[in-house]
N, C-alpha and C positions, 0 to 999 in steps of 0.2 A: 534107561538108567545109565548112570555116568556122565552123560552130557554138563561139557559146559556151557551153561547161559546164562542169562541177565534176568535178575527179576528186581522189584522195588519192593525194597523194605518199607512196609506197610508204617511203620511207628515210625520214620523220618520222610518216609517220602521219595529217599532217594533210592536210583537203581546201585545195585550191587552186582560182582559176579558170582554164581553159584551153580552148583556142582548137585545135580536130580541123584539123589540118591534111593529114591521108588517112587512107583508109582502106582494108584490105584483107585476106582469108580474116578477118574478126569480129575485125580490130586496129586500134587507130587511134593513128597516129600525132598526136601531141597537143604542143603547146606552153605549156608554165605561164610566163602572160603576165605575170606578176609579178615572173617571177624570171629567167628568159630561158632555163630547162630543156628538151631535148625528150627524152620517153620515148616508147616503143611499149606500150601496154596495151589490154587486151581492152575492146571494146565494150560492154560489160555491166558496167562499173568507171565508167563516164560516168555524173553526173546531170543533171538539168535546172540550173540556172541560175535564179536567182530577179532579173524581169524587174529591178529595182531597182539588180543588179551586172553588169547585160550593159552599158553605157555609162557605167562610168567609165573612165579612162586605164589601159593597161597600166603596171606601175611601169616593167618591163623594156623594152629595147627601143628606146630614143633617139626617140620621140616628142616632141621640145620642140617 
C-alpha cells in the first residue's frame, strides 16, 4: 500500500502513474494520480515506476 507505480488504463490503453491504495486476494485497488480515477486491478498489471516519476506533483487531486 502506497506504492507508486505504473499501470495501464484499461479504457485508453495507455499507462499511467498510480498510487496502490490496498490491496486484497492479488487486487489492488489503485488510484491514477493524474487524473483522479480509481480502479480495482490485478496485481500482476502493476509496474515499477521509474525513480525520476515517483516525485513529481500528482495533476489530480487539489494539491496547490
Amino acid at each position: 500500500m502506497g506504492d507508486m507505480v505504473v499501470a495501464r488504463f484499461f479504457e485508453d490503453g495507455q499507462l499511467y502513474r498510480v498510487k496502490v491504495i490496498s490491496n486484497k486476494n492479488n487486487m489492488d485497488t489503485i488510484l491514477f494520480i493524474d487524473f483522479g480515477e480509481i480502479k480495482l486491478q490485478p496485481v500482476d498489471t502493476s509496474m515499477e515506476l521509474p525513480a525520476k516519476f515517483r516525485y513529481l506533483r500528482p495533476l489530480a487531486g487539489g494539491d496547490d
